[in-house]
C-alpha positions in Angstrom: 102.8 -63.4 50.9 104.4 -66.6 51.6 102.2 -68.6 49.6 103.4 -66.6 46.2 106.8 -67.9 47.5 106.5 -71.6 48.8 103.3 -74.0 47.8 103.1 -76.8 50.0 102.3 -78.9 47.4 102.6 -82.7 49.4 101.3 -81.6 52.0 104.2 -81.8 54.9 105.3 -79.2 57.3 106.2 -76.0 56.1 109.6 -74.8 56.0 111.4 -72.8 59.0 111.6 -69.6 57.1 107.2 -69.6 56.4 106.9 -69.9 59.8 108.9 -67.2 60.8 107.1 -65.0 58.0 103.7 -65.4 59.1 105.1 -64.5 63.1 106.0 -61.9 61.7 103.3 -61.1 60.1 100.8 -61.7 62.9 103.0 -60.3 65.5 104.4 -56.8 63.4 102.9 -56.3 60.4 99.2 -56.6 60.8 99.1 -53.6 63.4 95.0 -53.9 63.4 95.3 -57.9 63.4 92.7 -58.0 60.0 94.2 -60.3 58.4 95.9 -58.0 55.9 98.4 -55.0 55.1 96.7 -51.6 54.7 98.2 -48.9 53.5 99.5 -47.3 57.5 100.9 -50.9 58.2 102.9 -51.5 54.7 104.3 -47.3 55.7 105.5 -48.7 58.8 107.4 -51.9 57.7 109.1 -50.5 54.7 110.0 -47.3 56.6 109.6 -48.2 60.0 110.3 -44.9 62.7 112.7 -46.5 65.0 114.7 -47.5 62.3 118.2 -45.7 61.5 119.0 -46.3 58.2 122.5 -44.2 57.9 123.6 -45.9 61.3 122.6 -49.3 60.0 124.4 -48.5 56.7 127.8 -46.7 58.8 127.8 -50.3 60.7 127.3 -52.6 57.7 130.3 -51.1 55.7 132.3 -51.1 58.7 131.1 -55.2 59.4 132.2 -55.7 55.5 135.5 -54.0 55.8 137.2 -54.6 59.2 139.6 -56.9 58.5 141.1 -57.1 62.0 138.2 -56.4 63.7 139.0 -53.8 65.2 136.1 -51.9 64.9 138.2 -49.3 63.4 138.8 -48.7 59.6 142.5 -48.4 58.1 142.8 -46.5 54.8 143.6 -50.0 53.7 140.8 -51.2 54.1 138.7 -48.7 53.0 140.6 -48.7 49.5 140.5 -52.7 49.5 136.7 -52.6 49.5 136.2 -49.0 47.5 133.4 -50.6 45.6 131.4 -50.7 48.8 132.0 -47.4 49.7 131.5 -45.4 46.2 128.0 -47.9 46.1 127.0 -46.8 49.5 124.4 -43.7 50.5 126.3 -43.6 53.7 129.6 -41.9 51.7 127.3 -39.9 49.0 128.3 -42.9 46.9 132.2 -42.1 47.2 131.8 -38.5 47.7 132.8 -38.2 51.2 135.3 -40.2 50.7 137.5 -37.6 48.5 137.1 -34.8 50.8 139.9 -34.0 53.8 138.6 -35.0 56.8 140.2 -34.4 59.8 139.7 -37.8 61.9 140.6 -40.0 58.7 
């Protein structure tokens, strides 16, 4: 994989981010350590068990849109970054965001 990315072509050290792909690689990815991605191990990166994808998404949008930092969102800052919300799966892509809810 990192080869169809980066070819060392002179022949000097390869950049940080190669190395860290190929950790990862050998320490993650290749579950069976055969030198290659089967079908099971490419499963479990893309869509990895442990790995909550609406929580991830909740705390991204609120990352983006805290302006204060309060780890709290105003309806200020909601509206100011609206085209984060109506993109997001978190909100139903802006659906959510037009029904009453009692703790907004």
């Amino acid at each position: 994989f990192p080869a169809d990315m980066f070819a060392n072509e002179e022949g000097g050290p390869e950049p940080d981010w190669v190395i860290t792909e190929r950790e990862q690689f050998s320490d993650f990815r290749d579950l069976n350590k055969d030198g290659k991605m089967d079908k099971e191990e490419i499963e479990h990166w893309i869509l990895p068990q442990d790995y909550d994808h609406a929580l991830a998404e909740a705390r991204h949008l609120v990352y983006e849109s805290d302006v204060d930092k309060d780890q709290k969102l105003t309806k200020e800052e909601v509206l100011d970054n609206w085209n984060m919300f109506v993109g997001s799966q978190a909100t139903n892509y802006g659906e959510d965001l037009t029904r009453n809810h009692d703790e907004l």
